[in-house]
LUMDRENLO-276013 format. One record per residue (C-alpha): x, y, z. Coordinates in steps of 0.1 Angstrom, whole numbers, padded with zeros to 4 digits, always signed. Example, Ala and Ser with C-alpha at 12.3 -4.5 7.8 and 13.67 -1.06 7.14 Angstrom:
BEGIN
+0123-0045+0078/+0137-0011+0071/
//
This chain:
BEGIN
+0039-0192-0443/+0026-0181-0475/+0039-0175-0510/+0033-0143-0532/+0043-0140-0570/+0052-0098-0571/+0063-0076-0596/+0078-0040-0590/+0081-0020-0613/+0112+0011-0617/+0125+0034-0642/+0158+0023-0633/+0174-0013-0631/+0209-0005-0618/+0204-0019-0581/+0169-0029-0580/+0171-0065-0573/+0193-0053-0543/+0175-0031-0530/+0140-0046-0534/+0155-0075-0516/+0166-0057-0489/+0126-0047-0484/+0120-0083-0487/+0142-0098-0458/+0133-0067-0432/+0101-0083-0437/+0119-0123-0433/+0103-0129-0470/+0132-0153-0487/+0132-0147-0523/+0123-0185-0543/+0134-0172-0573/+0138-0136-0592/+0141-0125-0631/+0143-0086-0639/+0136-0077-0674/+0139-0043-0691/+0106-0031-0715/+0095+0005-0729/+0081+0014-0693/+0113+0005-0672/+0128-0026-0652/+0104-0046-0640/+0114-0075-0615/+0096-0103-0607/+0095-0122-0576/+0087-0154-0561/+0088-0150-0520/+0081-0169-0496/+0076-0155-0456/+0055-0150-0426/+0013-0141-0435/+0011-0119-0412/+0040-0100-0427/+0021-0098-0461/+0005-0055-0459/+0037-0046-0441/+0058-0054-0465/+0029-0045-0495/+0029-0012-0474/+0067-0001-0482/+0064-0018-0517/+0044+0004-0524/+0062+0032-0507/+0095+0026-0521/+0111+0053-0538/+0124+0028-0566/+0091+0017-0568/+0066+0030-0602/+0041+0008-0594/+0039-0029-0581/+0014-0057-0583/+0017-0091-0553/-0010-0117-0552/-0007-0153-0537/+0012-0174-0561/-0009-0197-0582/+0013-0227-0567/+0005-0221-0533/-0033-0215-0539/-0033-0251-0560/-0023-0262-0527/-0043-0251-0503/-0074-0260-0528/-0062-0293-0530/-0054-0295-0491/-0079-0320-0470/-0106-0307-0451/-0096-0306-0419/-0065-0283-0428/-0085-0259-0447/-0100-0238-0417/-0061-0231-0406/-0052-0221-0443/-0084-0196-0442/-0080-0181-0406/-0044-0170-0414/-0041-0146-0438/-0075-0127-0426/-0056-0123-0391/-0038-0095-0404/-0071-0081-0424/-0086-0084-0387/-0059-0062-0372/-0070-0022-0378/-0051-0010-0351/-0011-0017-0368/-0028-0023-0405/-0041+0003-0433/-0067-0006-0455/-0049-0006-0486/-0077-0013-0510/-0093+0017-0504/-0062+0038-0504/-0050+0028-0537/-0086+0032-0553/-0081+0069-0544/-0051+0076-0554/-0057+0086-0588/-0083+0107-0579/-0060+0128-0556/-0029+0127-0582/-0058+0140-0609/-0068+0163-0580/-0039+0174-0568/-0035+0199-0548/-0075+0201-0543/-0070+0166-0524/-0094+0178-0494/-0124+0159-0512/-0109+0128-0521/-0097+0124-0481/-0130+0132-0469/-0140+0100-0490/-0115+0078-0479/-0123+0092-0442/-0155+0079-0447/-0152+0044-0461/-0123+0037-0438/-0137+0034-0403/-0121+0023-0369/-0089+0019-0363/-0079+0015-0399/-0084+0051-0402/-0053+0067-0390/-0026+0042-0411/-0052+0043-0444/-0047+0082-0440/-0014+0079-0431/-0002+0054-0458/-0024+0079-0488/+0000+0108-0472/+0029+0087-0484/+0018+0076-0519/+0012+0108-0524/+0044+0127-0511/+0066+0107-0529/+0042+0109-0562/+0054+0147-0555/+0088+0141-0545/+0092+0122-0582/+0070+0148-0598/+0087+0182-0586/+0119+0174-0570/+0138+0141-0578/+0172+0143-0596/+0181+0174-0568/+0215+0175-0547/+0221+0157-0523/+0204+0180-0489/+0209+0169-0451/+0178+0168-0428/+0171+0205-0424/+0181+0220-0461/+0154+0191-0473/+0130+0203-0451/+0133+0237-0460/+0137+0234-0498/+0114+0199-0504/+0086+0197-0474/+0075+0231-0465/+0073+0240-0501/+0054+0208-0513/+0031+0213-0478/+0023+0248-0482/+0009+0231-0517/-0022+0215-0498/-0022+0237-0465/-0018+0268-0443/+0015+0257-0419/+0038+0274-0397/+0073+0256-0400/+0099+0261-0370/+0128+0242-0377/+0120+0202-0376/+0086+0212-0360/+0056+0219-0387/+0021+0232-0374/-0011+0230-0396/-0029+0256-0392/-0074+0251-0394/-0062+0213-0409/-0098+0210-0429/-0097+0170-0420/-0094+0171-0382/-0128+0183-0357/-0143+0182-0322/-0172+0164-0340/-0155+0144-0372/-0122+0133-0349/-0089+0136-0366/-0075+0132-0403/-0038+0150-0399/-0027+0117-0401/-0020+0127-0438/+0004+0155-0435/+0026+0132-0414/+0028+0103-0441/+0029+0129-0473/+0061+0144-0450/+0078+0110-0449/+0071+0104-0485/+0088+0133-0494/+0117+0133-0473/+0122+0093-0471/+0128+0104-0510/+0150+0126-0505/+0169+0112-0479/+0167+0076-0492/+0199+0066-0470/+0179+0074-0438/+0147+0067-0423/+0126+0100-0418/+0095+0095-0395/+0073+0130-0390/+0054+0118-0353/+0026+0135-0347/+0024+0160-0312/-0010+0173-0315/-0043+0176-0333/-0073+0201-0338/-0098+0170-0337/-0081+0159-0298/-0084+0198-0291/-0052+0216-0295/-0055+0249-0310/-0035+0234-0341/-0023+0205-0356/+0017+0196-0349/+0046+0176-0366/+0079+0167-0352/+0104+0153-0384/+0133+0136-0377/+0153+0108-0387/
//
């Protein structure tokens, strides 16, 4: 179990300590204790949780995915790390082999370091994102590839979502598609939407020889529609790719 001191910051305060919570317990975080204040940049709500280590990047993951969210910080409270300083010996290798457990899992586990130090290079970029990816494709290797692509998708489909469409009516499933993702995806690419089904067509990212990087387009769809349709999970699954040698790349949304 470990401790992290967070702060989230919204532009609204009206049902943030809810909701924020809610994130924390899916993740079995209990809060310690909680203050929300209100400044010239918006409601920001600080955090003391306490929960499972291994827990720690999912729950960082739909922090700082959360449509309420502007920005958040989390770092290991300053409590907890007197502690483990202060520990004896012979408990220290069990404090130090926890937490990089889950840095030492790729396969379920993005590397979020990377992915938010280009971010602002592809909101400056935006939509000429192609070379910032490419980056990112390169200093994330392995298996942390596809979720580091995936999780840059959704930063940067709900950055749009707040940019272009937020403050819209209220649209079911297939009007948001229609009027929020093939819009905001024919911004970045040349696609073929049929119904809930999207195909990339000659995605720039995905190869025979430099493997696959459509990975994107499915998080940026989720960031966008799990905006939109904040009272429902949205998840755009991926059915084919150019890099594994279909003629295209395909998305299946749904919710």
């Amino acid at each position: 179990m470990i401790e992290l001191e967070i702060q989230v910051l919204s532009d609204r305060r009206e049902g943030l300590v809810m909701e924020i919570g809610q994130v924390i317990s899916a993740h079995n975080y209990a809060s310690l204790r909680q203050r929300l204040t209100q400044d010239g940049r918006g409601a920001l709500l600080s955090m003391l949780v306490r929960g499972p280590s291994e827990q720690r990047l999912a729950l960082e993951e739909m922090l700082g995915t959360h449509h309420r969210v502007l920005s958040f910080e989390a770092a290991l409270s300053k409590e907890a790390m007197a502690i483990s300083v202060a520990a004896p010996k012979v408990a220290s290798p069990g404090l130090v082999a926890e937490p990089r457990l889950a840095f030492e899992a790729p396969a379920a586990m993005p590397d979020i370091e990377q992915v938010e130090q280009i971010l602002p290079r592809l909101v400056q970029d935006f939509p000429h994102i192609y070379s910032g990816l490419a980056a990112l494709k390169s200093k994330v290797t392995g298996a942390a590839q596809d979720p580091s692509m995936f999780l840059a998708g959704r930063r940067v489909g709900l950055w749009v979502y707040k940019r272009d469409y937020a403050g819209g009516v209220s649209l079911g499933l297939g009007d948001a598609i229609k009027r929020i993702a093939v819009p905001a995806l024919r911004q970045i690419a040349q696609i073929e939407p049929r119904g809930v089904h999207v195909h990339v067509l000659d995605c720039p990212m995905c190869d025979s020889a430099g493997g696959s990087g459509c990975r994107f387009y499915g998080g940026y769809l989720e960031g966008l529609l799990g905006a939109a349709l904040a009272d429902r999970k949205v998840r755009a699954r991926q059915l084919s790719c150019r890099g594994a040698g279909a003629a295209h790349c395909s998305l299946e949304i749904s919710h």
